[in-house]
C-alpha positions in Angstrom: -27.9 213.8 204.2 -29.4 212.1 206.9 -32.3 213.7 208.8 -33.7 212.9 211.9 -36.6 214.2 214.0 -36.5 215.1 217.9 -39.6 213.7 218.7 -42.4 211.0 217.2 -44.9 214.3 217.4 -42.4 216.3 215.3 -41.8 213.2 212.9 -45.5 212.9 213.0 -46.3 216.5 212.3 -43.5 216.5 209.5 -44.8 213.5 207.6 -48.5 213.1 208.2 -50.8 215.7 206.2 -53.8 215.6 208.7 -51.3 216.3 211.5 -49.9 219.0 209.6 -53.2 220.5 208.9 -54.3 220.3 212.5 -51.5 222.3 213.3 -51.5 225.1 211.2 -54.6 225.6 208.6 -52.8 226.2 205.4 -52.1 223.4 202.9 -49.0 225.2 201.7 -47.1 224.6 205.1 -47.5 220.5 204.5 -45.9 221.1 201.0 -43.1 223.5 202.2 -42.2 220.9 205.0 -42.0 218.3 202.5 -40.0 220.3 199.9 -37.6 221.0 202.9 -37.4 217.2 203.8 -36.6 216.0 200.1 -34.3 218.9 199.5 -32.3 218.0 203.1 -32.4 214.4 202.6 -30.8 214.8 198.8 -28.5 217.4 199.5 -24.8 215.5 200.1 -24.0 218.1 203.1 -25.7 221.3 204.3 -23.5 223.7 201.9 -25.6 222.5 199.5 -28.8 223.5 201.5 -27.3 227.2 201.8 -26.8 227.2 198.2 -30.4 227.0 197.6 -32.0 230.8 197.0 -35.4 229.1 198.0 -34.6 227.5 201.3 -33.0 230.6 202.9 -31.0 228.6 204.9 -29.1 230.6 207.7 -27.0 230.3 210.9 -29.3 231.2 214.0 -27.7 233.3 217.0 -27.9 233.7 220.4 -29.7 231.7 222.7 -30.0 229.3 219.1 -26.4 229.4 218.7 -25.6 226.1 216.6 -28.6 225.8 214.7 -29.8 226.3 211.2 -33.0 227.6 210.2 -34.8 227.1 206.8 -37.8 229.1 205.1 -41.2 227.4 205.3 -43.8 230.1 204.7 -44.4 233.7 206.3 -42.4 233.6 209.3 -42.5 230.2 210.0 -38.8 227.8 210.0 -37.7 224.5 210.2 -35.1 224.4 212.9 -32.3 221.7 212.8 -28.9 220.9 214.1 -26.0 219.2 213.1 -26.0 215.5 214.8 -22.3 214.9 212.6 -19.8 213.3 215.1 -17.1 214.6 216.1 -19.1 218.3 215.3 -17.2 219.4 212.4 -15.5 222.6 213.2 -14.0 225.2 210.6 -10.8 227.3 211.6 -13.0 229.8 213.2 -14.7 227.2 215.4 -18.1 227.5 214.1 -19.3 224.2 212.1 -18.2 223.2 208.9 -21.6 223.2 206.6 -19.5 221.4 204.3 -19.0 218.3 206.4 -22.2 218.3 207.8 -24.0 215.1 206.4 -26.6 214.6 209.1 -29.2 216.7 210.9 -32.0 216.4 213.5 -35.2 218.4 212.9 -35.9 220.2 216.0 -38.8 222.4 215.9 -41.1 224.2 213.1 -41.3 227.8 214.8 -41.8 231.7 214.3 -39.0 232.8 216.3 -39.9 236.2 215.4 
């Protein structure tokens, strides 16, 4: 899949160890956010993200109607959304995770 990033800070934050570890104190978060990036970037669509017991990958609800969440550590996510144009919609109108093949990163939150 593709993956994209909302913001150069995010990218930045993402990517970058030190900026990771200014953020939040624990090493493991750097390698969870990496784990997350390699395992979105190889999977083919996002079924395959939801299919990994690890990732906890789930629909969010609500006011975050129409984006995903994955597991990082504790209570923190990654949040994305599908960027795959036209959206793809099943027949129940939410997306397809099946055709999705591209994703922006938008925020590493405990929405808790």
């Amino acid at each position: 899949m593709e993956v994209q990033f909302n913001t150069n800070k995010l990218y930045k934050l993402c990517t970058n160890e030190c900026e990771c570890q200014k953020r939040y104190s624990e090493k493991i978060v750097f390698r969870k956010i990496y784990q997350r990036l390699l395992e979105l970037g190889a999977a083919r669509n996002l079924k395959e993200i939801f299919l990994l017991p690890s990732a906890r990958c789930h629909r969010l609800i609500g006011d975050r109607d129409g984006q995903f969440a994955v597991y990082l550590t504790g209570k923190l996510r990654m949040i994305f959304v599908s960027t795959t144009e036209p959206q793809p919609l099943d027949e129940s109108g939410r997306i397809d995770i099946a055709r999705v093949d591209s994703v922006k990163i938008v925020e590493i939150v405990d929405y808790h």
